[in-house]
NULOVEX-38005 format. One record per residue (C-alpha): residue in three letters; x, y, z. Coordinates in pm, 1 decimal. Layout:
# residues N
ATOM, code, px, py, pz
ATOM, ALA, X, Y, Z
...
END
This chain:
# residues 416
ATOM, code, px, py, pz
ATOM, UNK, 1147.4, -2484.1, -2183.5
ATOM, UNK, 1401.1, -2202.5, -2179.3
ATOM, UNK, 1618.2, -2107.6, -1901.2
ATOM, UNK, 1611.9, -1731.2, -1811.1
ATOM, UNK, 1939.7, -1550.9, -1739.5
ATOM, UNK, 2112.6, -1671.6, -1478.3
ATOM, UNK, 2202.9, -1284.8, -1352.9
ATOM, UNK, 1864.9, -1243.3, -1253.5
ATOM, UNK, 1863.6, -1533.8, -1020.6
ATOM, UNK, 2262.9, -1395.8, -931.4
ATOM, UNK, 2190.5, -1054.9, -850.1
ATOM, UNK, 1896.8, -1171.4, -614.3
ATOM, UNK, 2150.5, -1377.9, -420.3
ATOM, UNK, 1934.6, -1678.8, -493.3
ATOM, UNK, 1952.7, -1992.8, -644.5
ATOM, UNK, 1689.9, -2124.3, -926.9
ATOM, UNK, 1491.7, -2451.2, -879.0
ATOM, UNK, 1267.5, -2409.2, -1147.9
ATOM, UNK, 1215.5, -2173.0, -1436.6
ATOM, UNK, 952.2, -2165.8, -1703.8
ATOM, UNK, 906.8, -1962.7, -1985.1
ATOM, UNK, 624.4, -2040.1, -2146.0
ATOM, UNK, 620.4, -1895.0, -2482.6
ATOM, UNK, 855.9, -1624.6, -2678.0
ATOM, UNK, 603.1, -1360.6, -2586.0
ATOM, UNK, 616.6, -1414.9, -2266.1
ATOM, UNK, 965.7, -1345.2, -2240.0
ATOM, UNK, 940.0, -993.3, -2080.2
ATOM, UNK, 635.5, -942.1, -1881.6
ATOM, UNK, 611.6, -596.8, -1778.0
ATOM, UNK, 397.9, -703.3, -1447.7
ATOM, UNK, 493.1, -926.2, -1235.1
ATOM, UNK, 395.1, -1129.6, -942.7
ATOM, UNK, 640.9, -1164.2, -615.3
ATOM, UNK, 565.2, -1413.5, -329.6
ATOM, UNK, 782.6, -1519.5, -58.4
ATOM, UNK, 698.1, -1878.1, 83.2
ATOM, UNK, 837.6, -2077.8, 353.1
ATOM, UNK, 641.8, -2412.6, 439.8
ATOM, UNK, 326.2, -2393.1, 267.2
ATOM, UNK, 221.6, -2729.3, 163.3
ATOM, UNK, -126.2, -2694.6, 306.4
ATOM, UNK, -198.0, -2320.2, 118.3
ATOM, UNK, 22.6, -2263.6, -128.3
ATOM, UNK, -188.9, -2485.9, -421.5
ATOM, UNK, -518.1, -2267.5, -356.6
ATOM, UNK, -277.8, -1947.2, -402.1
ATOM, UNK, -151.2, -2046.9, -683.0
ATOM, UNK, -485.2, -2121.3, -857.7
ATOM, UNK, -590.2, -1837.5, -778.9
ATOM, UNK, -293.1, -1627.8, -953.4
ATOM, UNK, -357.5, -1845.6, -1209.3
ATOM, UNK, -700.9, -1711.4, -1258.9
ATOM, UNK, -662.7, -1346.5, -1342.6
ATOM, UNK, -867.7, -1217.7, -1594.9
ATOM, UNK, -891.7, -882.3, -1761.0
ATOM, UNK, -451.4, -905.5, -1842.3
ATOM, UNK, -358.6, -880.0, -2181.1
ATOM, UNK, -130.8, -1180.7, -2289.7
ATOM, UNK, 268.7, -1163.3, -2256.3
ATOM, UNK, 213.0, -880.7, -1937.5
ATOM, UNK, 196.9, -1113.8, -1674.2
ATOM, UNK, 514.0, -1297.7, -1501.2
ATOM, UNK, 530.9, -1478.7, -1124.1
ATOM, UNK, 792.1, -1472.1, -897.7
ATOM, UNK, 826.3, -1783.2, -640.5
ATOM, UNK, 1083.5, -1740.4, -359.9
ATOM, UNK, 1086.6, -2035.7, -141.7
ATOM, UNK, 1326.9, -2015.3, 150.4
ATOM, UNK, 1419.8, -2256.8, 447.9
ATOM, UNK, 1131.0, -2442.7, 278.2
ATOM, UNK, 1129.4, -2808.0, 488.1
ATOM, UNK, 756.4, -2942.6, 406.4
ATOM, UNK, 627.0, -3088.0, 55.6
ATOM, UNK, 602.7, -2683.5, -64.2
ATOM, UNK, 852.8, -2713.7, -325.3
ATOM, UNK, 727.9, -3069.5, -469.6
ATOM, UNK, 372.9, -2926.7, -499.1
ATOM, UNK, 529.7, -2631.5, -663.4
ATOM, UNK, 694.6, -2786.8, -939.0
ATOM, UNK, 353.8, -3015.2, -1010.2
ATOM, UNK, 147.6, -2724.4, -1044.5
ATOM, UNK, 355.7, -2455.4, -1271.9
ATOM, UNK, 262.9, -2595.3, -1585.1
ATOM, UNK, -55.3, -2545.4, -1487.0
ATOM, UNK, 22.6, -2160.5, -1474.0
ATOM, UNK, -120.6, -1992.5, -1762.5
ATOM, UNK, 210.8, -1743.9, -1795.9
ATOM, UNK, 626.1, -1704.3, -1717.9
ATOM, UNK, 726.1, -1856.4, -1326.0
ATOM, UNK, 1053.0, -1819.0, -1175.8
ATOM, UNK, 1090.1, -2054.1, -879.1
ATOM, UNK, 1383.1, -1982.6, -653.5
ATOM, UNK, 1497.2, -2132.5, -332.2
ATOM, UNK, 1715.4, -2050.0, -73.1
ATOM, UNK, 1841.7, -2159.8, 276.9
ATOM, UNK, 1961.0, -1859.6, 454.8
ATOM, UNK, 1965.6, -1886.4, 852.8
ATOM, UNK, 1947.0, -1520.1, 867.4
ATOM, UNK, 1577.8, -1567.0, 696.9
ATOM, UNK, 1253.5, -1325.7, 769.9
ATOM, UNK, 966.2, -1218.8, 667.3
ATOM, UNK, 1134.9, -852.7, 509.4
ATOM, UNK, 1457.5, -1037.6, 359.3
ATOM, UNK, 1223.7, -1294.9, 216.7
ATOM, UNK, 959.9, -1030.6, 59.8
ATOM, UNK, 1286.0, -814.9, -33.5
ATOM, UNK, 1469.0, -1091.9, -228.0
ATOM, UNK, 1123.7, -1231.4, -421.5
ATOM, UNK, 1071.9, -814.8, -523.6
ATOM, UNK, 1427.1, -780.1, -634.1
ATOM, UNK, 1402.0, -1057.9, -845.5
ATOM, UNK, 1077.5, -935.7, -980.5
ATOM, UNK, 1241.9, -570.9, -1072.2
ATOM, UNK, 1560.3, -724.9, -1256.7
ATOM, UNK, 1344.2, -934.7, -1456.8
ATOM, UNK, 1142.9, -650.2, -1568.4
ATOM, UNK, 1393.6, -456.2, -1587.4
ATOM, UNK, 1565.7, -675.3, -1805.2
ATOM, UNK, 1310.0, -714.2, -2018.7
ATOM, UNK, 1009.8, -485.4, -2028.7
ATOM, UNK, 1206.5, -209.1, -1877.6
ATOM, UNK, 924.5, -66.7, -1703.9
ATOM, UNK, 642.8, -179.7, -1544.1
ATOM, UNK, 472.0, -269.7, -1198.5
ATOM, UNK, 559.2, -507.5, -914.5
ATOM, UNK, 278.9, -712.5, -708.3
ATOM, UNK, 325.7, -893.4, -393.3
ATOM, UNK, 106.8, -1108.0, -166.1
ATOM, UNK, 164.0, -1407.9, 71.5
ATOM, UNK, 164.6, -1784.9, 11.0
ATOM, UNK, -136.3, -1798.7, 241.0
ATOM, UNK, -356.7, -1573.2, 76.1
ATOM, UNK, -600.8, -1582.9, -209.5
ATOM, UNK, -628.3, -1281.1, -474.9
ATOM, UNK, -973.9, -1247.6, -621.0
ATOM, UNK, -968.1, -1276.5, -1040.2
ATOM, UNK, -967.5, -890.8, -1095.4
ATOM, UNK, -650.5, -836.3, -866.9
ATOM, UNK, -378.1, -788.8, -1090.5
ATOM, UNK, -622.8, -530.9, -1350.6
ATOM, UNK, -748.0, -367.8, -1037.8
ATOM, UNK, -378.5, -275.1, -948.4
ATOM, UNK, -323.0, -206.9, -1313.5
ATOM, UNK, -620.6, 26.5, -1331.3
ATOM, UNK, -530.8, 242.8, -1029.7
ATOM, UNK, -152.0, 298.3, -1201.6
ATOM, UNK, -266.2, 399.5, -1514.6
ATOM, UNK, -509.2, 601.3, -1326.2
ATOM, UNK, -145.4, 805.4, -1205.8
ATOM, UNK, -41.2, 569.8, -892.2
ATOM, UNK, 316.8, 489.6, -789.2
ATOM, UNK, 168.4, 243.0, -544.6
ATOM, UNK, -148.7, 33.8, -454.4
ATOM, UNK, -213.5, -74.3, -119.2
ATOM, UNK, -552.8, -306.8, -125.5
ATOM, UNK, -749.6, -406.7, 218.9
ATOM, UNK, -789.0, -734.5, 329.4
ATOM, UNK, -1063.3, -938.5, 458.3
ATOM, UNK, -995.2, -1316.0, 606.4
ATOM, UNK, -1101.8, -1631.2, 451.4
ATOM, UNK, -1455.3, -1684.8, 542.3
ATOM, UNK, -1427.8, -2077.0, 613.4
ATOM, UNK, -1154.5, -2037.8, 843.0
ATOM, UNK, -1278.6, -1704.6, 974.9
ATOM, UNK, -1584.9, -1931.5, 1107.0
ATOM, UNK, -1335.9, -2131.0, 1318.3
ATOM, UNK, -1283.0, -1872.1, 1496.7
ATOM, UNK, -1368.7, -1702.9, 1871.6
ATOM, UNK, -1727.2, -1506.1, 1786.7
ATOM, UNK, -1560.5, -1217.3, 1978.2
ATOM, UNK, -1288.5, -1150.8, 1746.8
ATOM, UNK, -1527.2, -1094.3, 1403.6
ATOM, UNK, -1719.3, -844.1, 1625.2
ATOM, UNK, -1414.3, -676.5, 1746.4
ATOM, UNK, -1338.2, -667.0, 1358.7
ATOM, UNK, -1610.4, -500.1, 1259.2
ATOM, UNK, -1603.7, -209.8, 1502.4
ATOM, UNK, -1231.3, -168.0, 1423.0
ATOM, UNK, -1316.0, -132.8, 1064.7
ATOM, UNK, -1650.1, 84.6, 1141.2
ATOM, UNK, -1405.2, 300.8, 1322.1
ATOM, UNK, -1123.3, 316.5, 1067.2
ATOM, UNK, -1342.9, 412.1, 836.7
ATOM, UNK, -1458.1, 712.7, 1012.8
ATOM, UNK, -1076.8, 832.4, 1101.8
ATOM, UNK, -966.7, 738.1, 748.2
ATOM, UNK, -1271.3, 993.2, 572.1
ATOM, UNK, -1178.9, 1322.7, 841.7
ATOM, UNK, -827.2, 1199.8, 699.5
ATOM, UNK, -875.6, 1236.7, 362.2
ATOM, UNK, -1124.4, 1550.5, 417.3
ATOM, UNK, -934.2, 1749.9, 654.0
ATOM, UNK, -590.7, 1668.8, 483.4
ATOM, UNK, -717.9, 1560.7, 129.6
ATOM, UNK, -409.4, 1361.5, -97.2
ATOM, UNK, -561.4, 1411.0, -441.9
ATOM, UNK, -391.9, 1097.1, -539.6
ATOM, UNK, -576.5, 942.0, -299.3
ATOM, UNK, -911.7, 1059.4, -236.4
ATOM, UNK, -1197.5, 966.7, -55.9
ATOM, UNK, -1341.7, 720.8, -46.5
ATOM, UNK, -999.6, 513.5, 43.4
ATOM, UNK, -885.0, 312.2, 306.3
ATOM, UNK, -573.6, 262.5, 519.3
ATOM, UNK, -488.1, -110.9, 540.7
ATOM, UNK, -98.9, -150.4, 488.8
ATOM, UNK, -9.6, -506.4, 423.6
ATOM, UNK, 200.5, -742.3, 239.1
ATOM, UNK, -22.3, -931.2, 132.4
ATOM, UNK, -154.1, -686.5, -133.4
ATOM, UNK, 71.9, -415.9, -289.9
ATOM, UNK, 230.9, -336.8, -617.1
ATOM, UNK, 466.0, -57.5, -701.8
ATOM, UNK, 595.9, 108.9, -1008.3
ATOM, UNK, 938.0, -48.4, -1062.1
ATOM, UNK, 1074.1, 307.1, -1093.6
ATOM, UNK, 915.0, 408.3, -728.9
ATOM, UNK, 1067.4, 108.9, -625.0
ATOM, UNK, 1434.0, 146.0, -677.9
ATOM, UNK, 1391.9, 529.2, -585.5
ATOM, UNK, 1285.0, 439.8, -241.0
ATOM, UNK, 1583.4, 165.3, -230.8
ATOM, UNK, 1322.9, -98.2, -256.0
ATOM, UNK, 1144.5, -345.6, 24.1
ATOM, UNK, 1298.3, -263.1, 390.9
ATOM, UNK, 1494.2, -551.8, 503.3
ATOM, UNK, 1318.4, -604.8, 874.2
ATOM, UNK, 1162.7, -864.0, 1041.1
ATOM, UNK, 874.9, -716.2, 1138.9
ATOM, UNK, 633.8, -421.1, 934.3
ATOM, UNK, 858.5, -424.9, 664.0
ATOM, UNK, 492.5, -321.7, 445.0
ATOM, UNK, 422.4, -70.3, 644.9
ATOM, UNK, 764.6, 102.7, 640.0
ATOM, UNK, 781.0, 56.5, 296.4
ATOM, UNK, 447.2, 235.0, 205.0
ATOM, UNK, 615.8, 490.1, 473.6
ATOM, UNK, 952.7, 547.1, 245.3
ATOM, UNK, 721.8, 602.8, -30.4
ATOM, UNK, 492.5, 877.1, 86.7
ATOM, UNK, 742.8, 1032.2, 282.3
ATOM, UNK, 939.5, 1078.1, -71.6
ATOM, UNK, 627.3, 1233.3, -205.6
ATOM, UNK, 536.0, 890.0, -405.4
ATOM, UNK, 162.8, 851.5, -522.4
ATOM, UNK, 8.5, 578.2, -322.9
ATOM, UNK, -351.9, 477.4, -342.9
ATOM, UNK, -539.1, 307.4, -110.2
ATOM, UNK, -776.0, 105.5, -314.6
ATOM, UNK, -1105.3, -10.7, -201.1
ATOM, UNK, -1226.2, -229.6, -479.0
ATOM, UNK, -831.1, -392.2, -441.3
ATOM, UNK, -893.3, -709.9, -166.1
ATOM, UNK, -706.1, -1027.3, -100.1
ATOM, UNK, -839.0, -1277.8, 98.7
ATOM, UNK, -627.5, -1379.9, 417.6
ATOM, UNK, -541.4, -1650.4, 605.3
ATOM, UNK, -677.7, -1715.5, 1001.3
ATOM, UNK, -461.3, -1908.4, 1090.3
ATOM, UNK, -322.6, -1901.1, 1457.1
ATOM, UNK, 18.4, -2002.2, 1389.9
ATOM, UNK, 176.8, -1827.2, 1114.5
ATOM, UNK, 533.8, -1798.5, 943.5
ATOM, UNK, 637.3, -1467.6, 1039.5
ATOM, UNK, 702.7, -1365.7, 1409.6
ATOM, UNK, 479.2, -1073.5, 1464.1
ATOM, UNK, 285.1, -1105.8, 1170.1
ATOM, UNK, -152.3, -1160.8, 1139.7
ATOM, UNK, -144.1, -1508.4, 1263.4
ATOM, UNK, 11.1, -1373.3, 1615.7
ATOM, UNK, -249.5, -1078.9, 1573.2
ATOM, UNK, -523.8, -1296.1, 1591.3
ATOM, UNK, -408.1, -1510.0, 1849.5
ATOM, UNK, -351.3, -1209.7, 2060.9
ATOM, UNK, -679.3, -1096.0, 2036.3
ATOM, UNK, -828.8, -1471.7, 2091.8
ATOM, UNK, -576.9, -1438.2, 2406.0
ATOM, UNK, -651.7, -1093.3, 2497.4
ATOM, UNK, -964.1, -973.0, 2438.6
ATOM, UNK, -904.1, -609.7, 2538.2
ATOM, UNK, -550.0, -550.2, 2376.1
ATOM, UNK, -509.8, -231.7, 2280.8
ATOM, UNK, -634.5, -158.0, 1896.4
ATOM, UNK, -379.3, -45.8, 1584.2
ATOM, UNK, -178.8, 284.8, 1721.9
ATOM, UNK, -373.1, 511.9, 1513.9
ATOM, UNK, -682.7, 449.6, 1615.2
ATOM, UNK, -703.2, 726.2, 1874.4
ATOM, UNK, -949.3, 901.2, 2010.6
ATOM, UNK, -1128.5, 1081.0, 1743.2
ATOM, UNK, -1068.1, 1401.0, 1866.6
ATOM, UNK, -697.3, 1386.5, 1863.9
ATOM, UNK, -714.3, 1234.8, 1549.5
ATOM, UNK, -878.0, 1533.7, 1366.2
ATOM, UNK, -609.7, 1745.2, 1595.3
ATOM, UNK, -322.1, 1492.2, 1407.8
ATOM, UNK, -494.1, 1563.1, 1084.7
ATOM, UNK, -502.5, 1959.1, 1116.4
ATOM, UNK, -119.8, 1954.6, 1226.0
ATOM, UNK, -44.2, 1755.6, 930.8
ATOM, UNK, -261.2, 1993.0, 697.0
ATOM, UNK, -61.3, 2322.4, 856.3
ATOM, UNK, 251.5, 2153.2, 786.5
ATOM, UNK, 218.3, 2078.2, 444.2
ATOM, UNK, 77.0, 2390.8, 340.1
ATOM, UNK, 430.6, 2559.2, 598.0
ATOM, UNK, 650.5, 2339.8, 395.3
ATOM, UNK, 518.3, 2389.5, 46.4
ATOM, UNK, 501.6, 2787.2, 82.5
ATOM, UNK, 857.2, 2726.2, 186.9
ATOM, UNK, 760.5, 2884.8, 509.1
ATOM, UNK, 858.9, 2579.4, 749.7
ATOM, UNK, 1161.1, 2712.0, 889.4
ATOM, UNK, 1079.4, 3091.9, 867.1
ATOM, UNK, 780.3, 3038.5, 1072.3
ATOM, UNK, 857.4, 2838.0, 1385.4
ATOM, UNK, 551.0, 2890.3, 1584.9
ATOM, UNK, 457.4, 2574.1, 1450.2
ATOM, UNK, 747.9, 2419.5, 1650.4
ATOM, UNK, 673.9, 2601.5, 2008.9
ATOM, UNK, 299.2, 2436.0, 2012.9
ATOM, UNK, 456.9, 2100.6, 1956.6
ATOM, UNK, 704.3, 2140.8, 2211.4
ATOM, UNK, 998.3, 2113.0, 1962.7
ATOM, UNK, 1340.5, 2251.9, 1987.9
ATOM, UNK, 1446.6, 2548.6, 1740.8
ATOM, UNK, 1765.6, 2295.8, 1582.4
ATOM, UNK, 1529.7, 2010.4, 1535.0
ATOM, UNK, 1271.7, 2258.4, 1358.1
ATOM, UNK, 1509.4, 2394.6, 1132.1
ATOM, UNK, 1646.3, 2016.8, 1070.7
ATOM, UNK, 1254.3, 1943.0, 966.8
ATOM, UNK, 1205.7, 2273.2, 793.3
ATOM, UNK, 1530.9, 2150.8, 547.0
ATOM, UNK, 1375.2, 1777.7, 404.9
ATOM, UNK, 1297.2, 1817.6, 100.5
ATOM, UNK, 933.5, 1639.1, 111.5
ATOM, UNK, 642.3, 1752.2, 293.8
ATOM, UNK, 542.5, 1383.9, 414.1
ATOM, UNK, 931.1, 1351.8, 546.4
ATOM, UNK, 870.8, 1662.6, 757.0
ATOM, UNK, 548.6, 1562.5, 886.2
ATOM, UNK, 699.2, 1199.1, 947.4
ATOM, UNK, 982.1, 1401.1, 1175.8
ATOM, UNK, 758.6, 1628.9, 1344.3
ATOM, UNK, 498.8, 1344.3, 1485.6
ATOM, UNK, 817.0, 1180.4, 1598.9
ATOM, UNK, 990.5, 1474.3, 1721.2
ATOM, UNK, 710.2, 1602.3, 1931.0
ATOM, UNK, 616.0, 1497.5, 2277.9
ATOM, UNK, 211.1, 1566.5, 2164.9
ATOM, UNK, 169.4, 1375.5, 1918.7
ATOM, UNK, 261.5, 1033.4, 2071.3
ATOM, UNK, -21.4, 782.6, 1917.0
ATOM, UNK, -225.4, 646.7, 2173.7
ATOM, UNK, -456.7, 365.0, 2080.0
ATOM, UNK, -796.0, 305.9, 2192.7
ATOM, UNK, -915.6, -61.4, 2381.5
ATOM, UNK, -1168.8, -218.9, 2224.2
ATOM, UNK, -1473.6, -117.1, 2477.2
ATOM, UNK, -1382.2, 271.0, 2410.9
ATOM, UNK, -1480.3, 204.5, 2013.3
ATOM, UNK, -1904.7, 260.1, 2053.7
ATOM, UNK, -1858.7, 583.9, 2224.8
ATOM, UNK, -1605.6, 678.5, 2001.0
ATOM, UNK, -1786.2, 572.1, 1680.2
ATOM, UNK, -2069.6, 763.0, 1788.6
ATOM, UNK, -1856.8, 1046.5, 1808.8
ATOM, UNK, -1679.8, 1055.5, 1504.7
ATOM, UNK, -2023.0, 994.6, 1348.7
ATOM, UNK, -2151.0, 1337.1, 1478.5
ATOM, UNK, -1837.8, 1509.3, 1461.8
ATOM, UNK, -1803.3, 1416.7, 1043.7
ATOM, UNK, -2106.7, 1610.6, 1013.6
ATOM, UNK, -1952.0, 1985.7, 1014.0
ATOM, UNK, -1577.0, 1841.5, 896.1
ATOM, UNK, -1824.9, 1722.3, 566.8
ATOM, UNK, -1987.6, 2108.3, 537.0
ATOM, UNK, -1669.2, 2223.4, 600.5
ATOM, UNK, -1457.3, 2053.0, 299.9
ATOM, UNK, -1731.4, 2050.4, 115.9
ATOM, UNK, -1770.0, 2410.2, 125.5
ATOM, UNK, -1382.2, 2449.2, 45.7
ATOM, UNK, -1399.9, 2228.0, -240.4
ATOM, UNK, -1710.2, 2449.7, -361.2
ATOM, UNK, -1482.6, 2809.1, -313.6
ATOM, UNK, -1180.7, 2619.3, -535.6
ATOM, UNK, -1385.1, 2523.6, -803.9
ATOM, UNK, -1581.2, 2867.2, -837.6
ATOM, UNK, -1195.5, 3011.4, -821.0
ATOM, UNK, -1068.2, 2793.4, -1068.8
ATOM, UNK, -1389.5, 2864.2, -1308.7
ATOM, UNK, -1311.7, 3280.3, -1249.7
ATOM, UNK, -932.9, 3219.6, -1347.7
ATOM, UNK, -1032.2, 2977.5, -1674.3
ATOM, UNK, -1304.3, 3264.9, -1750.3
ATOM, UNK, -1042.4, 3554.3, -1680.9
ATOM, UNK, -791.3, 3320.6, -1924.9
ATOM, UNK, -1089.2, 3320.0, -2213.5
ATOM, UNK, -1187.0, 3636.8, -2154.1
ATOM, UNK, -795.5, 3819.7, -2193.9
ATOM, UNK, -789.9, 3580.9, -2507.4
ATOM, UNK, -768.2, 3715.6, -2851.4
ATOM, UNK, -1072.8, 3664.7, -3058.0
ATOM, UNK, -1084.0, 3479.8, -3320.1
ATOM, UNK, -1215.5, 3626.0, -3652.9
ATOM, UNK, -1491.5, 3402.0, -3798.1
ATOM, UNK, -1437.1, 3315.6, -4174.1
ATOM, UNK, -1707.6, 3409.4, -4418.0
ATOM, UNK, -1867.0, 3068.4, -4411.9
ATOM, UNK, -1916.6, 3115.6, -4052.2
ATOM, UNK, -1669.4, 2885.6, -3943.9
ATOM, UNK, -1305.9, 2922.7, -3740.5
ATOM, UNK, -1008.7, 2991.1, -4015.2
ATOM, UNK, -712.9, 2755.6, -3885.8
END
């Protein structure tokens, strides 16, 4: 077995345990695998299997990264007895760090991921899930297929494991399913009223750790994972879109999670769903408002972007008044450089556009409504998409038309 460079495991500010390289063409996988794990005896073999069964990845692409902090349970032990078993390159690092959470953790298993590729492959795409979860065989192509498709980023949706899922309160799988009926409505007047053509409908919005990958390029330009205990995903996938990177929310990109009620990270799903087993009428995820103010959210957004990329922003501040923010601050917003950083400021700066989540009883009404209120925001976009494409088909007949003919040789045929 070869030892990889010990820089890698330096510049991580982590120590190896184990390291495995299976073959020479393994060497430099240009996709690779990060997972931070802290006491996972009781999950962390089925994860592992189930890395080890992606299909669809050509040979020598594919490299893991295992970064096992303040681990005090077997997790390590079964570890090292199952990489063998792993069908391509692990790096196992652990660390003891008192400091330890669930963004340092993620942060330090990513890093490690980019140096390696960087070192090696040069380019190429980062994954991450948890220790708890289970990726489905087509996970790492499905990632792969919406980069090469012209994402910076994936972000997949989740869905729990069914067998623990089972265990738990029937109230909490029917509050899941209206939440995701009702995300599903916000998320299409989203992507209709304020289209991303890297991400079109149909999409979703699910921002979690436990199923992203990033270009390693995006990744360093953003200054990588945010170190924070708590929603360091979800300010990541922030950072990116706010710097204009390409994200798509997959749909046919799903990990399996865990239901667990006592997770590893303070904050995290496991206190999520003990909340709700606690609280059956906590308020839902912030931006699942009323839909209403949602499509008012989404046509702010819209104006802004299309302010900001005429370069109109800060010559226009009408915008501003409505919002209720002050002339300095709009002229701040007006000068960042990315329309998603200047919508980002603006919902923050403005005292209307506070979020302000729904409880679970409001969700029938509401679904009802969004269902009746997609109806025109459909005719609508689809009518607009309609007028661009009849534009674009003028200006590519105006282009042929100003062309300069081409004589026809005397067989018939093009010269040239």
């Amino acid at each position: 077995m070869r030892k990889p460079p010990e820089d890698v495991f330096r510049r991580a500010g982590a120590i190896p345990l184990v390291s495995q390289v299976a073959s020479p063409e393994f060497a430099s996988p240009d996709t690779v695998i990060a997972i931070p794990v802290r006491n996972e005896a009781e999950r962390i073999a089925a994860c592992l299997r189930a890395i080890a069964g992606q299909e669809g990845v050509a040979p020598g692409r594919l490299g893991l990264v295992l970064f096992l902090n303040n681990c005090t349970d077997a997790t390590a032990a079964i570890v090292e007895g199952l990489v063998e078993e792993i069908p391509f390159p692990v790096r196992v690092i652990e660390r003891e760090f008192t400091g330890a959470h669930a963004g340092w953790a993620r942060r330090a298993a990513m890093d490690t991921a980019a140096v390696w590729i960087e070192t090696g492959a040069g380019e190429g795409l980062i994954l991450t899930t948890d220790a708890d979860s289970r990726v489905p065989p087509d996970w790492v192509a499905a990632n792969l297929r919406a980069v090469a498709a012209g994402a910076d980023a994936v972000a997949g949706r989740v869905e729990l494991i069914p067998e623990e899922a089972a265990l738990l309160p029937p109230s909490l799988p029917a509050r899941g399913k209206l939440e995701d009926a009702y995300d599903a409505l916000i998320t299409e007047a989203e992507a209709r009223i304020d289209p991303d053509p890297s991400d079109p409908w149909p999409c979703h919005r699910t921002t979690i750790g436990a199923s992203l990958s990033v270009t390693v390029a995006a990744y360093r330009a953003v200054g990588g994972m945010p170190e924070i205990p708590l929603g360091e995903d979800g300010a990541f996938v922030a950072k990116l879109l706010a710097h204009g990177f390409r994200v798509r929310h997959a749909r046919d990109v799903m990990v399996l999670i865990s239901a667990r009620l006592s997770g590893r990270a303070a904050g995290g799903v496991a206190d999520t769903i003990r909340s709700r087993c606690e609280e059956p009428d906590a308020l839902c995820d912030a931006r699942m408002e009323a839909f209403p103010r949602a499509v008012s959210r989404y046509l702010w957004r819209r104006r802004l972007r299309r302010l900001h990329e005429a370069g109109r922003l800060g010559r226009d501040l009408g915008w501003a008044r409505r919002l209720g923010i002050a002339p300095e601050e709009a002229q701040r917003i007006a000068a960042l450089p990315q329309p998603g950083m200047a919508i980002a400021a603006a919902e923050i700066a403005s005292p209307r556009l506070p979020y302000r989540p729904l409880g679970p009883r409001e969700l029938p009404g509401q679904i009802r409504l969004g269902r009746l209120m997609l109806v025109p925001i459909r005719v609508a976009t689809w009518l607009r998409d309609r007028g661009s494409r009849a534009a674009e088909a003028r200006r590519s007949g105006a282009r042929t038309a100003g062309s300069w003919p081409q004589a026809p040789s005397p067989a018939g045929k093009p010269e040239g």
